[in-house]
C-alpha positions as a Markdown table, in Angstrom:
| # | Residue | x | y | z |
|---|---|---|---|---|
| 1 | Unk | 0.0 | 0.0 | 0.0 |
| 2 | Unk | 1.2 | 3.7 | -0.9 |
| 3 | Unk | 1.2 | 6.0 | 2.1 |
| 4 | Unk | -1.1 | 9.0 | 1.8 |
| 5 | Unk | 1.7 | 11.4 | 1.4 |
| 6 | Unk | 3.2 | 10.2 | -1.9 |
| 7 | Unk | -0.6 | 9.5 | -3.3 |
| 8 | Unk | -1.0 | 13.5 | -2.4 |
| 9 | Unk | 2.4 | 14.2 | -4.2 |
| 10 | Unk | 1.4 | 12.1 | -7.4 |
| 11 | Unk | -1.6 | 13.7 | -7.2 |
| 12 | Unk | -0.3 | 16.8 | -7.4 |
| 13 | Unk | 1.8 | 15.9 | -9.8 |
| 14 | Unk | -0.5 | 14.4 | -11.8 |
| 15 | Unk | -2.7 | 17.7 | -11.7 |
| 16 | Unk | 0.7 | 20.3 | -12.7 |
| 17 | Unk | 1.0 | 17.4 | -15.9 |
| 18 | Unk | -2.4 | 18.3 | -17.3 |
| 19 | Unk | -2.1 | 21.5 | -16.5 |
| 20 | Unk | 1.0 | 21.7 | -18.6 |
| 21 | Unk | -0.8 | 19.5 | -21.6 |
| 22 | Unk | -3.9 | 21.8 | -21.0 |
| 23 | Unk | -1.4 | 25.2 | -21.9 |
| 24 | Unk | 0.3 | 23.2 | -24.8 |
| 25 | Unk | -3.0 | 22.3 | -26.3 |
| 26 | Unk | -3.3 | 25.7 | -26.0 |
| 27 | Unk | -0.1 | 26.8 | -27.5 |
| 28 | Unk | -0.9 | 23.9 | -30.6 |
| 29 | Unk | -4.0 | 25.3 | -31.2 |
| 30 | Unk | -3.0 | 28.6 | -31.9 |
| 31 | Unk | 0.0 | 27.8 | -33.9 |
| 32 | Unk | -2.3 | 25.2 | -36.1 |
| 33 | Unk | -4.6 | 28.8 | -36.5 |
| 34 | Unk | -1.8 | 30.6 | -37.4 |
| 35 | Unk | 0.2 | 27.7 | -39.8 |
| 36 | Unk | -3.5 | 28.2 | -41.9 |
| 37 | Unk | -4.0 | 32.0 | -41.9 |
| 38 | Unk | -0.2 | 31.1 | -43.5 |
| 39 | Unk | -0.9 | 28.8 | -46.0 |
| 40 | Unk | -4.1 | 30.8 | -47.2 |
| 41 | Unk | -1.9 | 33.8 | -47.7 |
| 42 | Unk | 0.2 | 31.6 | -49.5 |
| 43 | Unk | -2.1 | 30.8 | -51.6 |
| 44 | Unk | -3.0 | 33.8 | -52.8 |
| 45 | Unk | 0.4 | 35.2 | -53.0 |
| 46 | Unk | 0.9 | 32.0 | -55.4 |
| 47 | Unk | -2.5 | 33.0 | -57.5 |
| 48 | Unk | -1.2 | 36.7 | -57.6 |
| 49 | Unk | 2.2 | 35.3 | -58.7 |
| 50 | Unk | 0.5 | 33.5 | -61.3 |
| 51 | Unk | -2.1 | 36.7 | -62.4 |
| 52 | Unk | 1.2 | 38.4 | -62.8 |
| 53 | Unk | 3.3 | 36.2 | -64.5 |
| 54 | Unk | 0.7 | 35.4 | -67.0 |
| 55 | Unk | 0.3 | 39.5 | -67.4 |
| 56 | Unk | 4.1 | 39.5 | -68.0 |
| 57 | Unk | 3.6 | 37.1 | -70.7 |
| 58 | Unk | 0.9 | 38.9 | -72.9 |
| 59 | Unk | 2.9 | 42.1 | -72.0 |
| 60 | Unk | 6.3 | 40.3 | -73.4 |
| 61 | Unk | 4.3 | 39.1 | -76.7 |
| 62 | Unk | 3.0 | 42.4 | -77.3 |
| 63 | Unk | 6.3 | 44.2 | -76.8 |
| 64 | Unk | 7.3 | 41.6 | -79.4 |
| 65 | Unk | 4.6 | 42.3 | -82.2 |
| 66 | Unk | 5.3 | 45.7 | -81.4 |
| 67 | Unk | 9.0 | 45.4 | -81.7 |
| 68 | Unk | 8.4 | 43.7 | -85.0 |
| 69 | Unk | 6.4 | 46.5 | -86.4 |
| 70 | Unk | 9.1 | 48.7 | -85.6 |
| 71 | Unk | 11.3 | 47.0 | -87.5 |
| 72 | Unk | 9.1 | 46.9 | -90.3 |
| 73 | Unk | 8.3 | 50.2 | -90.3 |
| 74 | Unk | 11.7 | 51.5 | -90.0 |
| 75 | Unk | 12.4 | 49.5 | -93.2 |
| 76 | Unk | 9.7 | 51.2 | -94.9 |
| 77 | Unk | 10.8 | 54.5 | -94.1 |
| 78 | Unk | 14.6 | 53.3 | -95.4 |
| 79 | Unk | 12.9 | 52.5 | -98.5 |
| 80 | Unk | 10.6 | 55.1 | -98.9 |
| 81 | Unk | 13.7 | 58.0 | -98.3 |
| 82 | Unk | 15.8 | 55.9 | -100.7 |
| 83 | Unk | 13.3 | 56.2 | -102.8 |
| 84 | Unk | 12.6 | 60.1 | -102.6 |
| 85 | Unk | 16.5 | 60.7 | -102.8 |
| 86 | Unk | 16.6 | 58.8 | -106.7 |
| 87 | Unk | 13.8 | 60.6 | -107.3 |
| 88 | Unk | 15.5 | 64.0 | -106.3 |
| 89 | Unk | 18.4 | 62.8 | -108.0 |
| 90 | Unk | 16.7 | 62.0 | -111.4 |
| 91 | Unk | 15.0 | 65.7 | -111.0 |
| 92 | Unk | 18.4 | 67.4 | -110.5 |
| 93 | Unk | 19.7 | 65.0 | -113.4 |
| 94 | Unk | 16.9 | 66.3 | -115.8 |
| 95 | Unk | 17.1 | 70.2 | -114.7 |
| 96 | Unk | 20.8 | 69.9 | -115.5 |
| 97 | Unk | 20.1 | 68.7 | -119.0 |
């Protein structure tokens, strides 16, 4: 048989131990609360990430087309002022004659 004393000392024991599970439980809880505000924000930091690497993408194709046109254009306007000077320089040709 356990004497009374060290039944009253486990008991008390017994009673700090929950106590101490009781706060932890606590502590989990809230950490679980805040691990999922987390992975919400996560989330839509991941979905915003997308949205703007899928704007990058449209912006980088139309910076291309655009870039193209450029090109084109600036070819044109070679041509077209090649064009103008043999013109001017048949029309000074002719006034000379």
């Amino acid at each position: 048989m356990v004497p009374l004393p060290k039944l009253l000392e486990l008991q008390s024991l017994i009673s700090r131990q929950e106590s101490k599970i009781n706060q932890l439980s606590a502590i989990l809880s809230e950490q679980e609360s805040i691990l999922n505000k987390q992975y919400k924000e996560i989330n839509l930091l991941k979905q915003s990430l997308q949205s703007s690497e899928q704007i990058i993408n449209e912006q980088n194709t139309s910076l291309t087309k655009l870039s193209e046109e450029h090109r084109k254009e600036q070819r044109k306007i070679k041509t077209q002022r090649l064009i103008w000077q043999i013109v001017a320089g048949i029309v000074v040709l002719q006034s000379l004659k």
